[in-house]
C-alpha positions in Angstrom: 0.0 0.0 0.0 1.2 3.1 -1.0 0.2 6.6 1.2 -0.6 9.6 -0.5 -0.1 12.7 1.3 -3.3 14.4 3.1 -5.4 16.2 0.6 -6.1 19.0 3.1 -3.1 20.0 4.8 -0.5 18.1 2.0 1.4 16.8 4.9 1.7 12.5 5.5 -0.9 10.6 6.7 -0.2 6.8 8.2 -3.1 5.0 7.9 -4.2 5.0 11.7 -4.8 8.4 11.2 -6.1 8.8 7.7 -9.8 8.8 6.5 -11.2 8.2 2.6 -14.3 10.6 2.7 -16.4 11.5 -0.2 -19.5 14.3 -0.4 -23.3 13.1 -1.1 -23.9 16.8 -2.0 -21.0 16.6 -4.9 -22.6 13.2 -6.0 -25.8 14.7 -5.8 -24.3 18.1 -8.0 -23.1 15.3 -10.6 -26.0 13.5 -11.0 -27.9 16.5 -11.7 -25.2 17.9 -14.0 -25.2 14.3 -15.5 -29.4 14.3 -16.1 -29.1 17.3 -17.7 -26.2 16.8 -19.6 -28.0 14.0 -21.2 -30.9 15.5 -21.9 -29.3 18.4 -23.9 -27.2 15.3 -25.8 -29.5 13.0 -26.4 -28.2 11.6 -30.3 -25.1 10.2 -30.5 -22.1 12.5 -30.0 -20.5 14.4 -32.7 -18.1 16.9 -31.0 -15.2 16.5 -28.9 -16.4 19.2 -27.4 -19.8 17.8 -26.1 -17.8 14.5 -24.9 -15.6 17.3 -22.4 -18.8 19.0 -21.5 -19.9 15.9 -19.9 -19.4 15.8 -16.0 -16.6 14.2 -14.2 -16.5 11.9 -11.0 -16.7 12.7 -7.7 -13.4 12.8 -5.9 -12.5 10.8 -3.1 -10.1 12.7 -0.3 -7.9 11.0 2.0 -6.9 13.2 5.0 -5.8 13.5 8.5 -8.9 12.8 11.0 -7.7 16.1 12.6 -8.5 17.4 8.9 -11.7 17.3 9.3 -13.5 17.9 5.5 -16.7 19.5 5.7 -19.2 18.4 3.7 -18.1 14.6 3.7 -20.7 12.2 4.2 -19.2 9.0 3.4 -16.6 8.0 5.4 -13.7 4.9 5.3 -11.0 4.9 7.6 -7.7 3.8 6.7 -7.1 1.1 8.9 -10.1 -0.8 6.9 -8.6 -0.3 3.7 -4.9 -0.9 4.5 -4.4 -4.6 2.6 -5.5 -5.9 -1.0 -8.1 -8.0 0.3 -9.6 -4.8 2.5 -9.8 -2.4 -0.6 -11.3 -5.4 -2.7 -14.1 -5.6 0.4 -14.4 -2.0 0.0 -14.9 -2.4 -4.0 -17.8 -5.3 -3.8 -19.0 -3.2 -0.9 -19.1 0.4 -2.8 -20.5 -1.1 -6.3 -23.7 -1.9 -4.6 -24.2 1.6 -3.9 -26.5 3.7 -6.1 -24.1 6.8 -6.2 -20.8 4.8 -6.7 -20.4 5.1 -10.3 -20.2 9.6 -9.7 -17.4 8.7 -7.6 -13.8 7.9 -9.1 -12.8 4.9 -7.1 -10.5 3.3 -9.4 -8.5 6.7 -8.7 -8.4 5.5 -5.2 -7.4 2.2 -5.7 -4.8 3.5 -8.2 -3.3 5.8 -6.3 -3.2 3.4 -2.9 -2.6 0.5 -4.5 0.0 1.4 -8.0 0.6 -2.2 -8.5 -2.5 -3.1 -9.3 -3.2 -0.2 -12.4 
């Protein structure tokens, strides 16, 4: 496993203090975004344009729990996601959430785990 530096404060974080946190209200903003997105494109695309006007994922933020994020709803701590078999749990868990595909996970899992990109 490989620790990225806090997202808040850009100092370390060792994973008994770290937190993976993501907003419901930034989900919620994407969805919307996404709806209408869809609605104003709904042929098949002809501009490379239109395909960069379409609305990206939701970012997960790994921090210090001192770093409190406002805003975050969803909250993992880094102790439960410190081994392959952990973040795998965390995958199987995540996907059978209704909001999961706003969010950009395989970032995570990238950036925690390079080996496995």
């Amino acid at each position: 496993m490989q620790l990225p530096n806090c997202d808040v404060c850009e100092k370390e974080v060792e994973v008994k203090d770290g937190i993976l946190s993501i907003s419901f209200k930034e989900i919620r903003d994407v969805q919307e975004r996404e709806a209408m997105w869809k609605k104003n494109h709904p042929g098949p695309l002809l501009d490379v344009a239109e395909v960069m006007a379409f609305p990206h994922r939701v970012r997960w933020m790994w921090h210090h729990c001192r770093c409190n994020m406002n805003g975050s709803s969803y909250q993992i701590e880094g102790s439960r996601f410190d081994t392959h078999e952990k973040a795998l749990h965390w995958t199987l868990h995540l996907m059978e959430k209704n909001w999961f595909r706003f969010t950009d996970w395989r970032g995570v899992i990238e950036k925690f785990y390079p080996e496995c990109s």
